[in-house]
VOGU-3710 file (C-alpha; in Angstrom, 3 decimals, decimal comma):
1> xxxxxxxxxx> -23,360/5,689/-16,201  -26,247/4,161/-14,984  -25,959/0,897/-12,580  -27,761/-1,815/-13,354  -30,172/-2,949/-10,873  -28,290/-5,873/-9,133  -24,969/-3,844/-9,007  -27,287/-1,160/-7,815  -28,369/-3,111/-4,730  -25,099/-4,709/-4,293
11> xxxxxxxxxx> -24,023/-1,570/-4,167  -26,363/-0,080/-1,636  -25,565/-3,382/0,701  -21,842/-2,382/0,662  -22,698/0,780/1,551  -24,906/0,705/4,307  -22,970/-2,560/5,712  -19,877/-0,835/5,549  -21,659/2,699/7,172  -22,942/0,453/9,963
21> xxxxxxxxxx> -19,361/-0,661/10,379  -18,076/2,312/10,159  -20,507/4,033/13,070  -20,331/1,155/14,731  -16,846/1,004/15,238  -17,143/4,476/16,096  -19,417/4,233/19,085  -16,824/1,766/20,082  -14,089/3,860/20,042  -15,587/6,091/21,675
31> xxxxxxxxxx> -16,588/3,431/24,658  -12,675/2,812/24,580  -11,952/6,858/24,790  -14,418/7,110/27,804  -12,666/3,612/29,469  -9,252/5,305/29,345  -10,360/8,826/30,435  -12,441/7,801/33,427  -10,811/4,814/34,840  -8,252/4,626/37,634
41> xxxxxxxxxx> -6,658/1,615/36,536  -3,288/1,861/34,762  -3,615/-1,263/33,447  -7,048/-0,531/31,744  -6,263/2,990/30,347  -3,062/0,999/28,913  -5,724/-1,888/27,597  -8,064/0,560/26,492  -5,704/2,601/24,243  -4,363/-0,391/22,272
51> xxxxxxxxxx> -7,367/-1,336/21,144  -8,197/1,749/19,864  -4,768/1,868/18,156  -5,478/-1,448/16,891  -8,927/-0,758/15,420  -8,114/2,782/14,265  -5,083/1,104/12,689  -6,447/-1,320/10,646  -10,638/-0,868/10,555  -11,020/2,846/10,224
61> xxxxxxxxxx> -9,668/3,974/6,784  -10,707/0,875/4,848  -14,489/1,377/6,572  -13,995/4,906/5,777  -12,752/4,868/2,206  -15,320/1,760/1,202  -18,289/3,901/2,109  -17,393/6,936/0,134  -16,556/4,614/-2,431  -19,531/2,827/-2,257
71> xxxxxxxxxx> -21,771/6,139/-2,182  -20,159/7,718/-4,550  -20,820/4,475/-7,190  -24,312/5,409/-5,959  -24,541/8,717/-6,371  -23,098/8,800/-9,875  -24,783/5,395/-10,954  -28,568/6,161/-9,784  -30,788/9,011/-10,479  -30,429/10,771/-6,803
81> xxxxxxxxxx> -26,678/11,847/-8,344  -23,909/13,774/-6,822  -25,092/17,330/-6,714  -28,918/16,894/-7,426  -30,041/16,469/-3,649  -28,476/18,573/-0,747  -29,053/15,550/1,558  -26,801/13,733/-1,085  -24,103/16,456/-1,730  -24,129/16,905/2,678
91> xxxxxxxxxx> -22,736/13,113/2,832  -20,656/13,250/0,568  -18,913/16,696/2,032  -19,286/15,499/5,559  -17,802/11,808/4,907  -14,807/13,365/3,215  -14,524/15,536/5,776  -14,736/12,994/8,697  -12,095/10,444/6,388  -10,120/13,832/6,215
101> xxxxxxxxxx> -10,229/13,551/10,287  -9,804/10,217/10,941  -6,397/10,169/8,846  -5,076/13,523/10,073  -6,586/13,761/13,781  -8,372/11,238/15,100  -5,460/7,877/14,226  -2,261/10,345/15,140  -4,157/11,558/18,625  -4,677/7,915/19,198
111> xxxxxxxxxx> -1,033/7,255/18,424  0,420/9,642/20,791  -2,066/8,453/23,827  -0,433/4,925/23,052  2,705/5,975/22,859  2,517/8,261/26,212  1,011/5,396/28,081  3,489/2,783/26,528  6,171/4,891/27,927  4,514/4,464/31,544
121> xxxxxxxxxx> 3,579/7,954/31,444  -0,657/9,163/32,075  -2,744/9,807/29,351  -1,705/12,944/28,102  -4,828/14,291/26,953  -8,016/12,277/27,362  -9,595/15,049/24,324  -6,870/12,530/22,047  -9,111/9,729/22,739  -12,774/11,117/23,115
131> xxxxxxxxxx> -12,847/14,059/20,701  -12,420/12,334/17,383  -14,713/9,486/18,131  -17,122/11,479/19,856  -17,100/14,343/16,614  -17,169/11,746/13,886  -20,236/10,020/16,448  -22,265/12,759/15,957  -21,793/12,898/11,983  -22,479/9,645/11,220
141> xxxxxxxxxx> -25,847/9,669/13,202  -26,994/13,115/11,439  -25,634/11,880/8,273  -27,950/8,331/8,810  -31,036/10,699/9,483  -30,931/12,821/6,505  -30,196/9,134/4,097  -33,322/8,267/5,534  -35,447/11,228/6,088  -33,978/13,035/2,379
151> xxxxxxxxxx> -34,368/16,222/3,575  -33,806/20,206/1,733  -35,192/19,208/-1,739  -33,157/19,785/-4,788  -29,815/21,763/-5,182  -29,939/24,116/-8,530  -27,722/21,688/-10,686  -30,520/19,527/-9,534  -33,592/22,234/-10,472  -31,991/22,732/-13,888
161> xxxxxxxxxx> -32,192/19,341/-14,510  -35,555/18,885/-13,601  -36,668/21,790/-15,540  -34,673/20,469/-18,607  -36,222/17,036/-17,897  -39,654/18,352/-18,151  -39,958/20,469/-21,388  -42,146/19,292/-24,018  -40,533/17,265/-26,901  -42,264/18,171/-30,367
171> xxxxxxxx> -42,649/15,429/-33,157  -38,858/15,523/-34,412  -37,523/14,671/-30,973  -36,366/17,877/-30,288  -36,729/20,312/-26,937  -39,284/23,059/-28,075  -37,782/25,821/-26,139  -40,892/28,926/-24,560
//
């Protein structure tokens, strides 16, 4: 399936909208983690928690599940493809893997800090707030350098293709093989 070329930029404005979101919503998360871990105000931990709950509630796994989405339309509607570039087949791992966190680690360690300070109690572990944001941080950046720099060349499904790609064609319209 090849995308045409306005689905192919729509496509690639989704994506890198919804990857901007997604780090940027990050980073502020993260400002939230460090608010609650380092303040002395009850009051402001309390503040700072809900509106992580709130944003990991209901921004994080739509942002999340519209940029692998998006990149994977991409991936399997342009010629960079899924498993032709390592810089490709990286970002796709390493946003499945960071969706994977989000869902399972980052939302429910948000959850219990909420729920602890709810309750009237401290923040039970200020890692529940700053870990997850501050992990899926770091990702996000190195995964925006290599979509920009396209580092590591070609994976082999990638070589083979190449290879295949460049072998003469004889008069019939057939591969001549060496």
């Amino acid at each position: 399936m090849k995308l045409s070329r306005p689905a192919r930029r729509a496509t690639l404005v989704v994506h890198a909208a919804a990857s901007a979101c997604w780090l940027g919503l990050t980073l502020g998360l993260l400002a939230l983690g460090v608010t609650a871990s380092t303040t002395g105000s009850v009051a402001t931990v309390e503040a700072s928690v809900r509106a992580m709950k709130i944003f990991a509630d209901w921004l994080l796994l739509p942002l999340a599940f519209l940029t692998l989405l998006s990149g994977l339309l991409l991936s399997l509607g342009t010629p960079w493809g899924l498993a032709r570039h390592r810089w490709v087949h990286t970002k796709f791992w390493l946003t499945l893997a960071t969706l994977t966190a989000t869902a399972f680690a980052l939302r429910p360690g948000v959850d219990s800090a909420v729920t602890a300070v709810s309750a009237g109690g401290p923040l039970p572990d200020p890692g529940d707030v700053l870990f997850g944001p501050a992990v899926s941080l770091s990702a996000y950046l190195f995964m925006t350098v290599i979509s920009i720099l396209k580092p590591w060349g070609l994976t082999r499904r990638g070589q083979r293709i190449r290879a295949a790609a460049r072998k003469p064609v004889d008069v019939e319209g057939t591969r001549q093989t060496a």
